[in-house]
C-alpha positions in Angstrom: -7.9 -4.4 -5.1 -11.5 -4.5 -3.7 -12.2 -1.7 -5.5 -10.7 -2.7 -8.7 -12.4 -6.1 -8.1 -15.9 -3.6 -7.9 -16.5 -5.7 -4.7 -20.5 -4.6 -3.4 -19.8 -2.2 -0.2 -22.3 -5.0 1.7 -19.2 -7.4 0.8 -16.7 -5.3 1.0 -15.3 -6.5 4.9 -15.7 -9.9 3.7 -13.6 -9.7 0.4 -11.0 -7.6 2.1 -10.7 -10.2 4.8 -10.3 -13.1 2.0 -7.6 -10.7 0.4 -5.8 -10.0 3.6 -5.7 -14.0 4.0 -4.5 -14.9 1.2 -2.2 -12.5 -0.3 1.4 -11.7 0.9 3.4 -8.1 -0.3 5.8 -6.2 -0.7 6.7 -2.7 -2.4 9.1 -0.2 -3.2 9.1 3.4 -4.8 10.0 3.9 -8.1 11.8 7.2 -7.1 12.5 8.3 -3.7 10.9 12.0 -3.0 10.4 13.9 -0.1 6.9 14.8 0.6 5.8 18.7 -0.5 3.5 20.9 2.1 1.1 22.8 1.1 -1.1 25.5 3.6 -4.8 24.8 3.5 -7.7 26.1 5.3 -10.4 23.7 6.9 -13.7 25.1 6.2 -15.8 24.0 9.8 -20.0 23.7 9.5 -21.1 25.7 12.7 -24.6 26.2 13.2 -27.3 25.6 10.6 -30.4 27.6 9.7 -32.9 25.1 10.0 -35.5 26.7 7.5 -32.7 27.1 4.9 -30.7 24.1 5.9 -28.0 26.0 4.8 -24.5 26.8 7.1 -24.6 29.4 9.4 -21.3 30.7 9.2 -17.8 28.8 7.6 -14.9 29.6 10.4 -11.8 28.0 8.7 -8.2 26.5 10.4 -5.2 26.6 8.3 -4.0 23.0 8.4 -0.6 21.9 6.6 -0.9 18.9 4.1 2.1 16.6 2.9 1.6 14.7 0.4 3.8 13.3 -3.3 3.5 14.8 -6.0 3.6 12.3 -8.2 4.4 8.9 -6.5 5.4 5.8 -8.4 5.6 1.9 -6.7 6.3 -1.1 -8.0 4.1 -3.4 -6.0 5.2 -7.3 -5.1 1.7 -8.8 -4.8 1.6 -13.3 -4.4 -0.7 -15.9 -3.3 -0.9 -19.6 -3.4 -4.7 -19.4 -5.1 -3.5 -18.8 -8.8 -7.2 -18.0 -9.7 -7.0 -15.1 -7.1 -4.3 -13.6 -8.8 -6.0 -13.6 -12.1 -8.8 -12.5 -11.6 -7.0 -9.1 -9.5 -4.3 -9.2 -12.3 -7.5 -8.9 -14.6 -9.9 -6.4 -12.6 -6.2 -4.1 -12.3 -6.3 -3.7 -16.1 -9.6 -3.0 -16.4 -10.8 -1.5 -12.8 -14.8 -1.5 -11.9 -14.3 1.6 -9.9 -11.7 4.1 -10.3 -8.7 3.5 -8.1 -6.4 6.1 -5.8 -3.7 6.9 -3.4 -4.7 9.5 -1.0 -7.7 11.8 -2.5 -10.3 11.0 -4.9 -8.0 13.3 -7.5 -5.0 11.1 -7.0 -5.9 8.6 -9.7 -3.7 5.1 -10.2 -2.5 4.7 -13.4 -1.4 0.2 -13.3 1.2 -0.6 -15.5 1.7 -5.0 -15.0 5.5 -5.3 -14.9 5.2 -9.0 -14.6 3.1 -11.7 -14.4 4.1 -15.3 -14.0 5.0 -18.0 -10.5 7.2 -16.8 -7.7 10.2 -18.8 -6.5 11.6 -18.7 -3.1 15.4 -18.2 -3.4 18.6 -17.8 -1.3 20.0 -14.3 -1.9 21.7 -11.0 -0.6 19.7 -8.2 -2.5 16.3 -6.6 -2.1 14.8 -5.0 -4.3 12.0 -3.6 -2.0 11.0 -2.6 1.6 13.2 -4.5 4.5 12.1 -5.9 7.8 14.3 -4.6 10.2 14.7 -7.7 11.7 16.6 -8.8 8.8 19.4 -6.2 8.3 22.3 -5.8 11.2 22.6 -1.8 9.7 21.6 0.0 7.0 20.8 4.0 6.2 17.5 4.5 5.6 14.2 5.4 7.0 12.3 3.4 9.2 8.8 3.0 9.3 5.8 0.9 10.0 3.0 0.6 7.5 -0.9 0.4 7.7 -0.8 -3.2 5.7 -4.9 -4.5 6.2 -7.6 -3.9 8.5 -8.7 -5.8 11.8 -12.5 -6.0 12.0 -13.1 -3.5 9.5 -11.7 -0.2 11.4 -8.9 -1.2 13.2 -5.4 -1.1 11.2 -2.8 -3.8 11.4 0.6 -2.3 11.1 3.7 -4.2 9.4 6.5 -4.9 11.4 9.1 -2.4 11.3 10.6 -1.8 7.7 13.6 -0.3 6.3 12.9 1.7 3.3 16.8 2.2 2.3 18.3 5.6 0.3 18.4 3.2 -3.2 18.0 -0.1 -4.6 18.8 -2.7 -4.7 19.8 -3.2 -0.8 23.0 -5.5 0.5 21.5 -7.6 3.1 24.4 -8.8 5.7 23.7 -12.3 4.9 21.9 -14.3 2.6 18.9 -14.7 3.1 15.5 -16.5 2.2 13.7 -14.2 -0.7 10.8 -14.5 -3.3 12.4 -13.6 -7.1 10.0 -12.0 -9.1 11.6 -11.8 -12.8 15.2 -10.7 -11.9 14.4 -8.9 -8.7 14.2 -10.9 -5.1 12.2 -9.2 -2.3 10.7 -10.2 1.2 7.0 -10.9 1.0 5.1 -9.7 3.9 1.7 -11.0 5.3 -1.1 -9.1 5.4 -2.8 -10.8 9.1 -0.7 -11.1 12.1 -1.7 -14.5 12.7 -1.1 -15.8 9.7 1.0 -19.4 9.7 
């Protein structure tokens, strides 16, 4: 969103804290996919000529790679500052800098699904990612997400989510969730500390 928002790199740790504070959410795939592997080799810089400044000689690793080939998400993104929201609603249609997942070849495509006020409602179905804490059982994967950055460098991790086999998922109970159109999801900070 930074990037979109063409945020200075001078900035850039202060926007992205004001982000982390003030948005919460959420997201699930569009279609589930297993990751593909591809064999690479890892070109190492060892030695330099100093006249030539040129590499002495390339030794290489073979390193394995997983990534998606061509990932989808529908992303769950809320905030109480309305302006805030805009204006990244705004900078996503029309990015400052060009925007990715993974490499600098994996180019976002944004698509806005919907725009308009989140309600808090009671319900049984998600329609994204699950805290764990909130499901008795479920099949699925687990897994913990980089969500924001502490200080800069350090990641802050989500708490431990259920990303279930398809959607929409049958909680055990009803629970407290933010509807977004016609789908309800959990919205998850983006600090730890956050009240």
């Amino acid at each position: 969103m930074a990037n979109a928002l063409g945020v200075h790199w001078a900035d850039y740790e202060e926007v992205a804290q004001k982000l982390q504070a003030s948005l919460l959410l959420n997201l699930r795939p569009l279609h589930l996919e297993r990751p593909s592997r591809e064999l690479a080799k890892l070109l190492k810089l060892v030695g330099e000529e100093r006249e030539a400044r040129r590499p002495a000689s390339f030794p290489s690793s073979p390193i394995f790679r997983d990534f998606l080939v061509q990932p989808a998400y529908r992303a769950f993104v809320a905030s109480k500052d309305r302006e805030l929201v805009d204006e990244i609603v705004m900078a996503l249609a029309r990015p400052a800098r060009p925007l990715y997942l993974g490499q600098s070849d994996d180019l976002v495509i944004v698509q806005l699904a919907w725009k308009g006020e989140a309600e808090q409602v009671e319900g049984q179905e998600a329609w994204a990612l699950v805290p764990r804490s909130e499901i008795e059982e479920g099949e699925g994967e687990l897994l913990r997400l980089p969500i924001s950055f502490r200080g800069g460098r350090d990641p802050v991790h989500s708490p431990l989510l259920l990303l279930p086999q398809s959607f929409p998922v049958r909680l055990s109970r009803p629970q407290a969730l933010w509807r977004f159109g016609q789908e309800t999801v959990h919205l998850l900070p983006l600090q730890e500390d956050r009240t």
